[in-house]
N, C-alpha and C positions, 0 to 999 in steps of 0.2 A: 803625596805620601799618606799612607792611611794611619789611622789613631791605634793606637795600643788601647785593648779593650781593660774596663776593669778588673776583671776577672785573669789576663794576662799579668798585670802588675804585680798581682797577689800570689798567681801560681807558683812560684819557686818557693815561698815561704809558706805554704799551706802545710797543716798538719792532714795526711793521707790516713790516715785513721778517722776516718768518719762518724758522726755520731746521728743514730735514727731516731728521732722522736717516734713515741706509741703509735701517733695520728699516720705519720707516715707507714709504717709497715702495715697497717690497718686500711690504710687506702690503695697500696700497692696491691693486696691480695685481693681487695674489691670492684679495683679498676678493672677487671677480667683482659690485663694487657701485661701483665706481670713479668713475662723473659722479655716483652719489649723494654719498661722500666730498667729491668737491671743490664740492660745492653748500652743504655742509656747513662746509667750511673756509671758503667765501667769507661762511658767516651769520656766524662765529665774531665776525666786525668789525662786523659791520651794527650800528650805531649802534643802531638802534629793539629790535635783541634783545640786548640787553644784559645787560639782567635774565634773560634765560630760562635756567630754571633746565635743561631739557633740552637745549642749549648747554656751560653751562658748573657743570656737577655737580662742587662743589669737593669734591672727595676726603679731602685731609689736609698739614700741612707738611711737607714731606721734604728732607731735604740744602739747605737753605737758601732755599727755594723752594714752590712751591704748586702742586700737582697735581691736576687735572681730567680730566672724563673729558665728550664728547661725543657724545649718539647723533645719525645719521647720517640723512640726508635734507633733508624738508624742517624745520627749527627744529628740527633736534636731536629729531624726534618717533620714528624708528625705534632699537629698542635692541636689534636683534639682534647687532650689529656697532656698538662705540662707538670712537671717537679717544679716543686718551687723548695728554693733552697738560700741560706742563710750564711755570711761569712762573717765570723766575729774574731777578733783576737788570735788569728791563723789558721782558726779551726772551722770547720766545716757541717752545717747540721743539716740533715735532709728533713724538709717540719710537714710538707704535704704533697701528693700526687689527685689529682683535681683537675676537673674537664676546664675546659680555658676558659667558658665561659663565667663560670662560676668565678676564677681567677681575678677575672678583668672583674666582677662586683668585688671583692673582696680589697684591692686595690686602691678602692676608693674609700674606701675603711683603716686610711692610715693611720688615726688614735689607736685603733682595738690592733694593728699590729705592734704598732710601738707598746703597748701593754703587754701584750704576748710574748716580744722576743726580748725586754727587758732583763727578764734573768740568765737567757743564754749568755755564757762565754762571761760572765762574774768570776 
């Protein structure tokens, strides 16, 4: 029997009203992959990929919250460039789109996240 993913558990009570950090919309238009991104954000809800774990790759808890990260295209199947996104308090913030490698350094910078997403979802 397979595990219900984090991202599963949370899905029925999520607020679908998304909120964009600055950094994101500003990395979306500089990624030069922009309709892949938003094709991306719109599977993020799609009911039937819920479970896909290339979607919604839960990261770790941070600042109160649970942080995932997204590859881009179609199902989350390209990881050259992933979304990395945040669930606080049902709600939902896209905070950056970032080549994966840069991701995976950043990752390891779990203080300066926990600094960062502290004030989301207050």
């Amino acid at each position: 029997m397979e595990e219900v993913s984090h991202f599963a558990r949370m899905y029925d009570y999520l607020d679908r009203n998304v909120i964009y950090t600055h950094h994101y919309l500003k990395d979306r238009m500089k990624c030069g992959r922009s309709q892949e991104v938003i094709l991306a954000e719109q599977h993020l809800f799609a009911p039937h990929l819920v479970e896909s774990h290339n979607l919604h790759k839960f990261e770790y808890k941070v600042a109160g919250g649970h942080l995932f990260r997204s590859g881009i295209g179609v199902e989350g199947n390209t990881k050259d460039h992933v979304i990395v996104y945040f669930i606080k308090n049902h709600k939902v913030y896209f905070l950056r789109v970032l080549p994966h490698s840069l991701w995976e350094r950043l990752l390891d910078q779990k203080h300066l996240l926990e600094k960062d997403l502290a004030f989301l979802g207050s």
